[in-house]
FIDRENTOR-896714 format. One record per residue (C-alpha): residue in three letters; x, y, z. Coordinates in pm, whole numbers, padded with zeros to 5 digits, always signed. Layout:
<sites>
ALAXYZ;...
</sites>
This chain:
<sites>
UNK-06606-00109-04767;UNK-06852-00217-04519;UNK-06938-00559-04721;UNK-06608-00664-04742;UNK-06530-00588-04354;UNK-06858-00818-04303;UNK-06662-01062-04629;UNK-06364-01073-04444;UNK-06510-01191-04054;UNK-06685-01414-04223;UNK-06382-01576-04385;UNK-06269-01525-04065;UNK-06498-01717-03888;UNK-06516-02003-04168;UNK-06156-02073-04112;UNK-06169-02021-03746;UNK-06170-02420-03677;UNK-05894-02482-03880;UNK-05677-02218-03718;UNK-05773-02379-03396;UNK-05655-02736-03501;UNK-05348-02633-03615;UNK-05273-02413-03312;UNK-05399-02751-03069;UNK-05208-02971-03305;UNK-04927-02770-03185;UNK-05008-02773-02834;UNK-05056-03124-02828;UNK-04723-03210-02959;UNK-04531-02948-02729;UNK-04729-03059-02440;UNK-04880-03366-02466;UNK-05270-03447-02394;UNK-05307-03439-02037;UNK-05099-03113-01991;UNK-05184-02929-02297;UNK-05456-02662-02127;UNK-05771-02553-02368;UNK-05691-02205-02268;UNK-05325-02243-02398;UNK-05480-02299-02744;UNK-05680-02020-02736;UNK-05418-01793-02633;UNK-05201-01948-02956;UNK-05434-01777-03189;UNK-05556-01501-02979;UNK-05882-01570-02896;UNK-06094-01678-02560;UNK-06112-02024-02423;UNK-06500-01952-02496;UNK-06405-01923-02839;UNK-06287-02261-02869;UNK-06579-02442-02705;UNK-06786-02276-02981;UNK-06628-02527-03222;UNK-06535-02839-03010;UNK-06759-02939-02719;UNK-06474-03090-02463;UNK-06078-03121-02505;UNK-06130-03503-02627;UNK-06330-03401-02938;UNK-06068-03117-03038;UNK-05797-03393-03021;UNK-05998-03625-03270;UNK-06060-03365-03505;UNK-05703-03301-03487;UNK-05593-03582-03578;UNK-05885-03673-03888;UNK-05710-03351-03974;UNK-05346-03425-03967;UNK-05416-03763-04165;UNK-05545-03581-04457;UNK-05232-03689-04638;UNK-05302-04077-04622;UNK-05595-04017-04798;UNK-05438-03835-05042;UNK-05145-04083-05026;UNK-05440-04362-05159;UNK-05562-04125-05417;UNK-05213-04074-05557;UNK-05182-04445-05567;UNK-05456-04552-05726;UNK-05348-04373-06046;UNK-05026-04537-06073;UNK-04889-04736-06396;UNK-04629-04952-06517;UNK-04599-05350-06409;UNK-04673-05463-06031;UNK-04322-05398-05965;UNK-04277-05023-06108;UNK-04654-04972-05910;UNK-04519-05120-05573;UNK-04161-04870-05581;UNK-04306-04594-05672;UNK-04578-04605-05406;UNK-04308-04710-05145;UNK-04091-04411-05301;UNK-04458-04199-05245;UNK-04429-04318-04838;UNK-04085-04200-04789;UNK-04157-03850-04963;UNK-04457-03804-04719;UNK-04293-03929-04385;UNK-03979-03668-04485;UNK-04203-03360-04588;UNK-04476-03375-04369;UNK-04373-03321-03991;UNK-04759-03353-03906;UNK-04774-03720-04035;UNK-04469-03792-03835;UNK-04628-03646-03500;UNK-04962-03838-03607;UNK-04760-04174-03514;UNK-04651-04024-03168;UNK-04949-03926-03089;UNK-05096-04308-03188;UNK-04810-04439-02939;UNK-04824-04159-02646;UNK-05185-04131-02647;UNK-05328-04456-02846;UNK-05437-04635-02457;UNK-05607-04319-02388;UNK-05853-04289-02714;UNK-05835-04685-02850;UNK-06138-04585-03006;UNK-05953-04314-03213;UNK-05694-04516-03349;UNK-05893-04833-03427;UNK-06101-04598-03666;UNK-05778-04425-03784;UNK-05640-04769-03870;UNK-05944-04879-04027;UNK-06008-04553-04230;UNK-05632-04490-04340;UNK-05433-04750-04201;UNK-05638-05088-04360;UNK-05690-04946-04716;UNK-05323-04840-04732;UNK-05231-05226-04643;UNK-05479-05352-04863;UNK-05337-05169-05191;UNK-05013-05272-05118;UNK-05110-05650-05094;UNK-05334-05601-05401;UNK-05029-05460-05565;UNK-04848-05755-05455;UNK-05134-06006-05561;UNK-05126-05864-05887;UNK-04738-05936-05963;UNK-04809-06289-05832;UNK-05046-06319-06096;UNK-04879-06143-06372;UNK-04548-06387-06230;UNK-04343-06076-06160;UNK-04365-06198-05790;UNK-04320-06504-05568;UNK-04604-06668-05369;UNK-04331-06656-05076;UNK-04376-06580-04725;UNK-04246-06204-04827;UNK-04535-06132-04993;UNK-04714-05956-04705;UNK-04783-05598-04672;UNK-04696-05536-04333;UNK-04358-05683-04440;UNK-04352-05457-04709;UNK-04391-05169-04511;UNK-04232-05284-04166;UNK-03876-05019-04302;UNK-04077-04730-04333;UNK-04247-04752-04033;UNK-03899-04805-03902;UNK-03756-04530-04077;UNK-04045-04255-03892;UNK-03954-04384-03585;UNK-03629-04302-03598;UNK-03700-03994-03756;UNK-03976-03917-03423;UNK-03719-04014-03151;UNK-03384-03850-03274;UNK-03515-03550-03546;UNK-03194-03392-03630;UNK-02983-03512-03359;UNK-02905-03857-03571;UNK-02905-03835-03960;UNK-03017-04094-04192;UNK-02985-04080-04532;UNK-03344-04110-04658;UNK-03189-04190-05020;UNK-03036-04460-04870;UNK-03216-04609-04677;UNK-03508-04587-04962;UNK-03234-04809-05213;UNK-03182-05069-04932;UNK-03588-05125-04885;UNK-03666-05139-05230;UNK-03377-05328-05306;UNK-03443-05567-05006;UNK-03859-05592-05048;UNK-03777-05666-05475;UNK-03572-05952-05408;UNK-03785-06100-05166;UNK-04038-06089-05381;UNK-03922-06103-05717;UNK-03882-06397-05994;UNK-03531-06415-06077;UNK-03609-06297-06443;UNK-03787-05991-06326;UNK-03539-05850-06103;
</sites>
């Protein structure tokens, strides 16, 4: 019984950092950075401000770390899309159909973009390696995608075929989704047919529509 008392505080301790991440990644949004209080996390999970400095030297670092945390799913997002098949056109819905699925299940992603907004003057240094980590490589698959169905002809060499206009709705989409939640509904389904439908015949041949 004793070893798995000493099994279980160490488990304990090994997930301590997470549980204080997710507790200041809940602070943070409540809050916000400047009035979100290093003892407030602490008392979130029941432990000591002491506690917390254990793990994260000032209130800066903790924020990072929260938010290399909450963009886990990009990087799984690039994983997920470097497996998929079909022509450039199949390849470049589904991976916008991917987007859409992560902005509406993951609430953490969402708050990831407030956080770049509210607090991006504050830590420039954060988000320029958050862009260049997550936010580059997911621009530069998409224009590889849409390279590719230039080459293949699926696609036209027009002025459409740019990522950041391929991904300009669904950053539009999370922003509405950040400033009205469920006050305002939009029909994801919807609005997922119009992009597609929109992005395809800017950039399609006429025969591969």
């Amino acid at each position: 019984m004793t070893d798995l008392k000493k099994l279980t505080r160490a488990e304990q301790k090994a997930r301590r950092p997470i549980q204080i991440l997710d507790a200041a990644f809940e602070e943070f949004v409540e809050r916000g950075y400047v009035a979100t209080r290093v003892e407030d996390i602490a008392n979130r999970i029941g432990v000591t401000k002491g506690t917390i400095y254990v793990y994260f030297e000032t209130k800066e670092q903790l924020f990072e770390e929260m938010i290399w945390r909450i963009s886990g799913p990009i990087e799984d997002l690039l994983s997920s899309a470097n497996e998929l098949k079909g022509t450039a056109t199949e390849r470049l819905q589904q991976h916008i159909e991917q987007i859409y699925d992560l902005i509406v299940n993951d609430r953490k992603l969402r708050e990831l973009m407030r956080f770049v907004i509210a607090e991006g003057s504050r830590f420039p240094q954060i988000v320029d390696r958050h862009h260049n980590i997550f936010i580059y490589p997911l621009e530069r698959h998409i224009q590889s995608l849409i390279d590719d169905g230039i080459k293949r002809g699926e696609f036209r060499a027009a002025p459409a075929a740019f990522a950041r206009t391929v991904n300009a709705p669904a950053i539009a989409f999370l922003v509405f989704k950040l400033i009205f939640e469920d006050r305002r509904i939009l029909d994801k389904d919807a609005y997922l047919k119009a992009h597609i439908d929109l992005i395809l015949h800017g950039l399609c041949e006429p025969a591969s529509r």
